[in-house]
C-alpha positions in Angstrom: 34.7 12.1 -0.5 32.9 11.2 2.7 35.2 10.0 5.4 34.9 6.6 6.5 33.0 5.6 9.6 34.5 3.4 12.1 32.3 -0.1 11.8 32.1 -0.1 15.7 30.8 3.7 15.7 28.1 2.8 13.1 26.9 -0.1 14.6 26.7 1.9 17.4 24.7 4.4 15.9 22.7 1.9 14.3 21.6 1.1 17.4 20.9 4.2 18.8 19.0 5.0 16.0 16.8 1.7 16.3 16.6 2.7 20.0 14.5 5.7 18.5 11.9 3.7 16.6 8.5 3.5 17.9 6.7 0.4 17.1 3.2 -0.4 16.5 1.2 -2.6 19.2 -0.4 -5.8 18.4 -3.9 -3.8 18.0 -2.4 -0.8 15.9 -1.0 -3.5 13.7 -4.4 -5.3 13.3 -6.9 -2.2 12.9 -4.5 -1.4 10.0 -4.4 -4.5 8.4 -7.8 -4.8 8.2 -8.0 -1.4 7.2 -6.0 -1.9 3.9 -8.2 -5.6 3.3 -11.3 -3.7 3.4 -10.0 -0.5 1.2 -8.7 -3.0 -1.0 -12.1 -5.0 -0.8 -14.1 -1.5 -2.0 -11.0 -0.5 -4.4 -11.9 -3.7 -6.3 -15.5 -3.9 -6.2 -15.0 -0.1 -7.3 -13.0 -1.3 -10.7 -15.5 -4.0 -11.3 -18.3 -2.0 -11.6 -16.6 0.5 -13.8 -15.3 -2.4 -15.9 -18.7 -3.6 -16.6 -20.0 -0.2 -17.1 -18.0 0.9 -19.5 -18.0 -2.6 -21.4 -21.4 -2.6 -21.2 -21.1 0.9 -22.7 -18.9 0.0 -25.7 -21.2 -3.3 -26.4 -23.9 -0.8 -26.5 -22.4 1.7 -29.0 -20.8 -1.0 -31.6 -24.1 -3.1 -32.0 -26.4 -0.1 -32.4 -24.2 0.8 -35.6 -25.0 -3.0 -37.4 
């Protein structure tokens, strides 16, 4: 089994591992959220498209057979 940690030395190293972390700046953060709208944006007008072209597709091929 793994030996138990003291709680003090793994807070401790909790925090020297947080010490570690580099976080984004304000503009980082906003470039890639407006990233991710506008992919999202195109990944739906993408599925829309498709939708409608293959609907239009199957409309096509079950009324030319009546």
């Amino acid at each position: 089994m793994a030996e138990r940690t003291n709680p003090i030395t793994f807070l401790q190293q909790v925090r020297a591992e947080t010490a570690k972390v580099v976080w984004p700046s304000r503009r980082e953060t906003m470039i890639s959220t407006v990233m991710v709208l506008v992919m999202a944006v195109l990944a739906s007008l993408f599925f829309l498209v498709t939708d409608l072209a293959i609907s239009f597709g199957v409309q096509f091929l079950l009324g030319w057979g009546s």
